[in-house]
N, C-alpha and C positions, 0 to 999 in steps of 0.2 A: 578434081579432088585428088589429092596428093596423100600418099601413104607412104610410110616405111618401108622400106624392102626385109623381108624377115633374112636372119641369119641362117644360114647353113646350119643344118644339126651335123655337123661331120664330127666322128668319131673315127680314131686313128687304128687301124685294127692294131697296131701294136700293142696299145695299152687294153687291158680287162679293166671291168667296173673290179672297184674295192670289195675284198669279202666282206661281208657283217661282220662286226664284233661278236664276241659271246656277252655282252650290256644288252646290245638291240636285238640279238636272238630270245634273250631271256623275259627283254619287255614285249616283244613280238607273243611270245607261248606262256608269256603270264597265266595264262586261263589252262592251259595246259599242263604247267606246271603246278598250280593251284587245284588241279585235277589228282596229281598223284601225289601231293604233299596227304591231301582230302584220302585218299585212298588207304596211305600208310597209316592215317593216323586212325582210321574207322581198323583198320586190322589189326593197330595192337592192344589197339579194346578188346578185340575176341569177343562178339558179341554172340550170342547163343542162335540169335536170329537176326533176321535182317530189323535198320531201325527203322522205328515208325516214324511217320510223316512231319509230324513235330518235332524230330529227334532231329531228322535234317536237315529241317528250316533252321531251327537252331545253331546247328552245326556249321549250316551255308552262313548263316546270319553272322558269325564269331569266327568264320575263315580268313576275313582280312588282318582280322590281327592277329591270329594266328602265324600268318603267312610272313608278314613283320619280322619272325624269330624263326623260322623255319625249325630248328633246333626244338622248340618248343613243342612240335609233335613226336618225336621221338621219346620211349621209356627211358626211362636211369640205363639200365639195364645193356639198351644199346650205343646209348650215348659214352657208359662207363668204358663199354668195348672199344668203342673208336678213341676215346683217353689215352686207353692204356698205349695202344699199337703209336700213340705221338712220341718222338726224343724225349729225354729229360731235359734237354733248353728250351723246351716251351713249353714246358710244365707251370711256372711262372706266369709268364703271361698268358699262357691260358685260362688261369684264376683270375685273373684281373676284368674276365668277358661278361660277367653276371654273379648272382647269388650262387643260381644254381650252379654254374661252373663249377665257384670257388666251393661248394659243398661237396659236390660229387672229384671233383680235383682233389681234396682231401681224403676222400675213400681210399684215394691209390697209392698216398703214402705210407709205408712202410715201416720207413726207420728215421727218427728223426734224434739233433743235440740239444738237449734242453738246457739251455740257456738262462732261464727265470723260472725260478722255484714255486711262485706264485701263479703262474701260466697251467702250472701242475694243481696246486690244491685252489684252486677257484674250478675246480672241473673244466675249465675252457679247452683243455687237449684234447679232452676226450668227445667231445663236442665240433671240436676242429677236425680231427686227426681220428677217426672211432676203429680203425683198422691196425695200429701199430702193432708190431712184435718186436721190433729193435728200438731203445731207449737208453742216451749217454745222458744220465747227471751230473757227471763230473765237473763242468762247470757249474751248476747249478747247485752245488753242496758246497762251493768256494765264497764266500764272503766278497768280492771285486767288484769297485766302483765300474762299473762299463764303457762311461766314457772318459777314463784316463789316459793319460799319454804313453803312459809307461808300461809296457807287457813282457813277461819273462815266461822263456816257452823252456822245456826239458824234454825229453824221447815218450815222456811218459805221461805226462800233462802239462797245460799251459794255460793263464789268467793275466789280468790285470791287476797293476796293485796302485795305490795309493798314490799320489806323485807327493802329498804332506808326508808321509810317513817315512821314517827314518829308513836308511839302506840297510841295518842291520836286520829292520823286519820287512824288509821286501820278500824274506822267503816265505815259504808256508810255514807258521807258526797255528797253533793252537787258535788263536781269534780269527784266524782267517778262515777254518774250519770251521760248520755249522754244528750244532752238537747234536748228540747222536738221537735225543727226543727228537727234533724236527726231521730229521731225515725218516727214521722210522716213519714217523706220521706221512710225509712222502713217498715212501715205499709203501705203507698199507691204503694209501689213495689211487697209488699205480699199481697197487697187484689187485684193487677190486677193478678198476675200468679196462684195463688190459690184462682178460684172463689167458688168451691166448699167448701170451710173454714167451717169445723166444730164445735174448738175447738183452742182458741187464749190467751198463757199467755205471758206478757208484761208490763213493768215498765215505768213511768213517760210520759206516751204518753198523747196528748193534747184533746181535744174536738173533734177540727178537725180531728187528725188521726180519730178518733175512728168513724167518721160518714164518712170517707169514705171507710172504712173496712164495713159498716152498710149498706152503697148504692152494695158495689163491691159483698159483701159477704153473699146474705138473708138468707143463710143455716145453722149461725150461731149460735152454740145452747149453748155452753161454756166458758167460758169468767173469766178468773183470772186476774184480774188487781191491780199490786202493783204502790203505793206513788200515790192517790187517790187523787180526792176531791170533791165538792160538780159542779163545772163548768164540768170536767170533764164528771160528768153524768148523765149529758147532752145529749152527745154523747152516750153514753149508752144506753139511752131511745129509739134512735131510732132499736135499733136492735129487731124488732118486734118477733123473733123466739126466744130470748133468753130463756135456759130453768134453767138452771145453772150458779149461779154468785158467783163470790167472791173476796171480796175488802178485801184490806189491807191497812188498813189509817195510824197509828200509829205503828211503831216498836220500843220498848225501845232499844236503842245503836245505831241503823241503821238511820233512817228516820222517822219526820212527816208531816202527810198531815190532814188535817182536811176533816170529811166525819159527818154534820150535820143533821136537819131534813129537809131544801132544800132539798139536795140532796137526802136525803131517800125520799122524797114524787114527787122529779121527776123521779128518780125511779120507783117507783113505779105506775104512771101514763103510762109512757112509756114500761114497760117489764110487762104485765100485765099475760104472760105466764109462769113467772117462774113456777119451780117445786123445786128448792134447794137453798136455798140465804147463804150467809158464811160474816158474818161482823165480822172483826179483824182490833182489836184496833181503831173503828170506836165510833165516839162520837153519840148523839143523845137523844131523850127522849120520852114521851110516844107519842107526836103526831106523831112523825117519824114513830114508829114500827106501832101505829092506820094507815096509810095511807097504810103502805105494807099489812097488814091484810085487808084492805078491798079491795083493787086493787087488788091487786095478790088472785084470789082465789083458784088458783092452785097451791100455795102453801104447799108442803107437811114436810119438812125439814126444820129446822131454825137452824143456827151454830154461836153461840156468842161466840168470840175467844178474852180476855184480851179486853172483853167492857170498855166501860167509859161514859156508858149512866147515864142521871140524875136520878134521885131518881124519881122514882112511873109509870117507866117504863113499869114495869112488868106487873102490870092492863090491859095493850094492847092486853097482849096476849089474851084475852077472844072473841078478834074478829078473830083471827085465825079460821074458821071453818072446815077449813080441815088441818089444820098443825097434822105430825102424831107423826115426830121424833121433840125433842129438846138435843141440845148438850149447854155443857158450857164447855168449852174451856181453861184454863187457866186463868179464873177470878179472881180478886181481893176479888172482892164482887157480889152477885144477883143484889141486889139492896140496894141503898144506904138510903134508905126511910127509915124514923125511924115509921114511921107508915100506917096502908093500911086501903082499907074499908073493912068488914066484905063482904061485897056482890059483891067481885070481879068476877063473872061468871066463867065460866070454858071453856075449850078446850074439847070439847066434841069427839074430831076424837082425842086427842094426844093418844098414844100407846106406845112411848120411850122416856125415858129421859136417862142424860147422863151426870156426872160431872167426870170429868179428871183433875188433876191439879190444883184445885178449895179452894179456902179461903170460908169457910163454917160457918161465928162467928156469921154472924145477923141472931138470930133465927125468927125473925118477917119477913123478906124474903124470909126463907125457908117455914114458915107456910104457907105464900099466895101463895107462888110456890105450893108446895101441894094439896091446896085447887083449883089451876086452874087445875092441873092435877089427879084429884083424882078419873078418871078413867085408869090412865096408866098402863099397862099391863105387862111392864117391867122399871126397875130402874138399876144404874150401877155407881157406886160411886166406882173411881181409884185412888189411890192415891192425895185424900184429908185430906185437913189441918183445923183443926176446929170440927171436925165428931166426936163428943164423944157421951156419952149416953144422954145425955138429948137430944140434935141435931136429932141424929138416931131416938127418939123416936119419934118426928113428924110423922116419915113413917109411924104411925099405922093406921094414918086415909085412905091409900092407899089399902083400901082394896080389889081392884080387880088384886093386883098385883100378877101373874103369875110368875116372873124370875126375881133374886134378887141377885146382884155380887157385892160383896168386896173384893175390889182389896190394900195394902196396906194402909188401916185405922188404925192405929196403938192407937187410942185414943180407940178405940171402945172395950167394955169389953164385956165376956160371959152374964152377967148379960142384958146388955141394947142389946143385937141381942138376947134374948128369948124373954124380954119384947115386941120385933115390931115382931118376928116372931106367936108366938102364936096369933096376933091377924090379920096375914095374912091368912083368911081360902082358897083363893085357890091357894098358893103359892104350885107351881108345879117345880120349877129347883133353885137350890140357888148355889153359889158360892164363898166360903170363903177363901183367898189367902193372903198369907205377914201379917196376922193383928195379932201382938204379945201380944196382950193383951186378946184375946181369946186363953183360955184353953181346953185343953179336959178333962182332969181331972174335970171341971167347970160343965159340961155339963150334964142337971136336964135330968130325966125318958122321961119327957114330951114333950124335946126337943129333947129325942133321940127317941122317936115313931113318931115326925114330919119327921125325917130325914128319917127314914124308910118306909116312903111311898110315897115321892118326886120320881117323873120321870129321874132326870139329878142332881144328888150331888156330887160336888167338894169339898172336905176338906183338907185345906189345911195352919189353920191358923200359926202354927211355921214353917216357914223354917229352922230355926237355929238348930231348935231340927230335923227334919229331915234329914239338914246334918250332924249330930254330930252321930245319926243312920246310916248313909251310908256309915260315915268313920269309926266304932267304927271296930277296928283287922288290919288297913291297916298302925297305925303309923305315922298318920297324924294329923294334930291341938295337937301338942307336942311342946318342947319347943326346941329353936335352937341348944340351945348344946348337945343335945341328938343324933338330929338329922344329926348333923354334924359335924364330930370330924374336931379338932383341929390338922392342916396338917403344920405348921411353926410358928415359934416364931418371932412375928413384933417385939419384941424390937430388935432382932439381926440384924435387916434390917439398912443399910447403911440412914445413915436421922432420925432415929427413933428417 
């Protein structure tokens, strides 16, 4: 009788058997796991007592499928909490895992842009989204085909326009605007479902919308409102909590709206809480800003964005008592006043200023700015127009200036930034960026043992010569034909 000879069971002891996965651990304690899924889901019933026998069966009986969705014995409540604690990149597709996901995934949104006006009066937001306090309509109060080719964006808003329609009216014109009945009825849909409203930006709405967003909404602390005017706010006044505002009267290509010193001084009578006010392209003159300075005394922030206030404006600012920051914005001009008083007062609490984008030529403008802020502690001049040495030199009277940024002044020479800097003794951080007309080579003993003892120094004034350093060996900023040979002869080309 003839058999096989069996093999050797040899095992090499070098080699360990393979761990389990956690797949075959989990099919392995199925039952165990199935144990404490069972267990979680009997405790966040809170039952009073233990259940009865039937309670169970039943129970054991509708475990497996239970067990299918594990997710599915946990409450809202704690499933909401493990939500929350995810990134916002997989907020998205965490919606996409079930109903319930995408339901309670919607609780946790906050703030959203609304996009379709219609998404809003069919109730569906408040249905989708029942948690909001932050809501932009600004597209959604625009008339724009969606899927056009053509988009024109601005600092301040942006849409689609027509690709039939003529380039003269590619800007915001009146049709492209919804009129002020629909929007209203928009706002009085949005102030009954989101009473909680913290935060509301919105185009061409009326008086009336606005106070009954003010009645519906007292938690309102936010408020952007474009194509403005002086009736309008009105309605603004009443929103007693307002702490943050910003109007936008005037846009060059887009829209105007007129926002006078009525309207600044009702304003200002009514939001007596601000803390940040923002006026673009809003008109006005010294009694306007005189009225928010003394009303608003929780004013901390002031943003003039492309003003067109009258001349001798500026002066007001001396009733700011607690204004800290001042920004200027894309101006034309400070101020248009060809002369001031010597005894303008000052802003005793300002601490920042700020010109960006700024026409900088009335030196008698700049002097009384100065002299109001001539304890500010930081200064920040961005790509300004006008900024040469004699300009600059006014800074000198800023003597408690701490932190000092040049940002793309290109007027500005080595000579007139030693002149205002030697006479800054506690300038502690400076920042000198884009300004081609500062040298280093320029750069005196005196100004380079300032530099050497500043806390935070940026230098940074050629970029040109710093790129032309980063590319020097790589064969680049050469000339084309070096660069690229000559692969066919176009006069041989058929047509040529």
């Amino acid at each position: 009788m003839s058999c096989s000879p069996e093999k050797p069971n040899f095992r090499s002891p070098l080699k360990e058997p393979p761990s389990p996965s956690w797949n075959d651990l989990l099919l392995k304690k199925k039952k165990a796991l199935n144990h404490v899924l069972f267990t979680m889901h009997l405790q966040s019933r809170k039952p009073s007592s233990s259940p009865s026998p039937q309670l169970r069966k039943s129970l054991d009986f509708t475990l497996p499928s239970l067990v299918s969705d594990p997710t599915s014995l946990l409450s809202d409540e704690i499933l909401l909490s493990i939500l929350s604690k995810l990134p916002n990149s997989q907020r998205n597709s965490n919606s996409l895992v079930s109903k319930r996901w995408l339901n309670l995934q919607g609780r946790l949104v906050r703030s959203i842009k609304l996009l379709d006006r219609d998404f809003l009066v069919s109730g569906r937001l408040f249905v989708r989204f029942p948690n909001l306090i932050h809501v932009d309509m600004v597209n959604a109060s625009l008339i724009s085909p969606g899927n056009s080719g053509v988009f024109y964006s601005h600092q301040l808003l942006s849409s689609h326009v027509d690709c039939n329609a003529d380039a003269k009216d590619w800007f915001l014109k009146e049709r492209f605007v919804l009129p002020c009945d629909e929007i209203d009825k928009g706002l009085r849909i949005l102030a009954s479902g989101c009473p909680n409203l913290r935060r509301l930006l919105v185009v061409n709405a009326s008086e009336l919308g606005l106070l009954g967003v003010a009645e519906e909404c007292p938690t309102l602390q936010v408020l952007e409102l474009h194509r403005c005017n002086d009736q309008v706010l009105r309605g603004i006044a009443a929103c007693q909590n307002l702490q943050i505002l910003r109007l936008i009267g005037n846009v060059d290509g887009f829209y105007k709206s007129s926002v006078t010193d009525s309207g600044l001084t009702i304003l200002a009578q009514g939001c007596k809480r601000l803390v940040k006010l923002e006026l673009s392209g809003c008109e006005g003159s010294y009694e306007g800003i005189k009225a928010i300075a003394q009303c608003c005394q929780m004013l901390e922030e002031l943003i003039l964005r492309d003003h067109r206030m009258e001349g001798g404006w500026l002066s007001a600012l001396s009733y700011c008592e607690n204004l800290k920051t001042l920004r200027f914005l894309s101006c034309k001009s400070i101020d248009n006043c060809g002369w001031f008083d010597e005894d303008v007062g000052s802003c005793p609490a300002l601490e920042r200023v700020h010109f960006e984008k700024c026409q900088l030529r009335n030196k008698e403008s700049l002097r009384t700015l100065f002299l109001l802020c001539q304890d500010v502690r930081e200064v920040i001049f961005h790509n300004c127009w006008g900024l040469d040495n004699e300009m600059f030199t006014l800074a000198c009277g800023l003597r408690r200036v701490k932190s000092l940024c040049l940002e793309s002044c290109s007027l500005l020479t080595t000579e007139g930034l030693e002149s205002a800097l030697l006479s800054l003794k506690e300038i502690q951080s400076l920042k000198v960026i884009s300004c081609g007309n500062i040298k280093d080579s320029e750069i005196s003993p005196a100004l380079s043992t300032l530099f050497s003892a500043l806390k935070d120094f940026q230098w940074r004034p050629d970029t040109k010569a710093l790129l032309s350093a980063g590319l020097a060996g790589t064969g680049m900023r050469k000339r084309g034909n070096k660069l690229f040979k000559k692969t066919c002869d176009w006069k041989s080309l058929p047509g040529a």
